[in-house]
C-alpha positions, 0 to 999 in steps of 0.5 A: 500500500504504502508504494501506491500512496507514495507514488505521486509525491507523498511519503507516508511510512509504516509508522503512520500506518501502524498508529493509524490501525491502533487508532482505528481499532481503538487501541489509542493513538500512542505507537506502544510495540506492547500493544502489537503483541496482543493476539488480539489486535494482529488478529484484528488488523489482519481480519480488518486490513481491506477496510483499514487500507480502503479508509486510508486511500478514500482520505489519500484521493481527498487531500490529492483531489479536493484540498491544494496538498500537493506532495509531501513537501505540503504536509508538515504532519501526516498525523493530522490525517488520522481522525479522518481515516477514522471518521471515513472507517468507522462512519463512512456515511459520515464522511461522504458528506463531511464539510469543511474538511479542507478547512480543517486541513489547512488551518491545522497544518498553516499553525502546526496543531498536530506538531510535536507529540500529538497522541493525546489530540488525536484519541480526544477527536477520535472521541468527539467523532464517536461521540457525534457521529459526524466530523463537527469541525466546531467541536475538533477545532475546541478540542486542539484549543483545549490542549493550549494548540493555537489555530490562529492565524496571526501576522506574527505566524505568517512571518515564521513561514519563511524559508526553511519552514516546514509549511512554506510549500503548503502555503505556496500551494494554495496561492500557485495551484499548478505546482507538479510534485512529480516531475520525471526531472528533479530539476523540475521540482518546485523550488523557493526562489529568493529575492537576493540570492544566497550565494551572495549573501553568504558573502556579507559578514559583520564581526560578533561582538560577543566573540569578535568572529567574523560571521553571516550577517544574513543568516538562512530564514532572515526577514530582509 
């Protein structure tokens, strides 16, 4: 599965799959070896396995197909997938006529909700999600902020989305919507430009005062 996903410029892993059948399976989102020993849970992602990976592809041609995620570059976190492989495996009703998934994607990923060590936010929307029956993108949305996870989209944020930054190619791609991710010709692949470039910069030096070292007046990711 994982090479049919990642055939057009995605990189899904097997640890993605794997927290995302403990979460599928309600065994919680925390990847624990311990938890693949029970009997039980091997048994069950084998007897589920067909259902497992059709949720996981029917969420895969969403985001290729109806956001403006184009490769892999554009999603800072898989993770943020997995309540929705849950809505669409649990509730596939639900999830056909899901709305304001997009948005959900989007604003999760521009502020990085689902960064860091995110187990706890996903099982509390899985929660939700069992608890409505539907994907209520009100309810998720209180449920990162209950966690002190920011989903505002301030001046300030937008600045920290310079180069270098794990979202700048997400952003790109919803102002430059034709971006092609698999080019046959790496040199192909889209690139950050820079206004001056960084050849050049690299040349410019000012003395530390702290250590009185000649250094990089402009470092990579500077505002100038």
């Amino acid at each position: 599965m994982l090479e049919e996903l990642n055939s057009q410029g995605f990189s899904f892993t097997r640890d993605f799959v794997l927290k995302t059948c403990l979460t599928l399976l309600d065994q919680g989102a925390q990847y624990e070896v311990a938890k693949f020993r029970k009997p039980t849970v091997r048994v069950d992602i084998e007897k589920r396995w067909d259902d497992i990976t059709k949720a996981i592809k029917d969420v895969y041609d969403f985001v290729r197909g109806k956001t403006f995620i184009r490769g892999d570059k554009a999603m800072p976190s898989y993770l943020v997938l997995i309540p929705l492989v849950y809505l669409r495996y649990r509730y596939p009703a639900a999830w056909k006529n899901a709305k304001n998934v997009a948005t959900y994607l989007i604003r999760s990923l521009l502020t990085g909700a689902f960064s860091g060590t995110p187990d706890r936010l996903i099982d509390d929307c899985v929660k939700v999600i069992n608890e409505t029956e539907q994907f209520d993108l009100g309810r998720i949305f209180e449920v990162i902020r209950s966690q002190g996870r920011s989903l505002e989209l301030t001046t300030d944020k937008f600045w920290q989305m310079g180069y270098g930054s794990d979202t700048i190619h997400l952003l790109f791609n919803l102002w430059y919507r034709d971006f092609h991710y698999t080019p046959a010709y790496d040199g192909n692949f889209p690139q950050v430009d820079h206004i001056f470039p960084q050849s050049a910069l690299r040349k410019v030096k000012q003395i530390n005062l702290e250590t009185g070292k000649s250094v990089m007046k402009y470092r990579e990711g500077a505002v100038i």
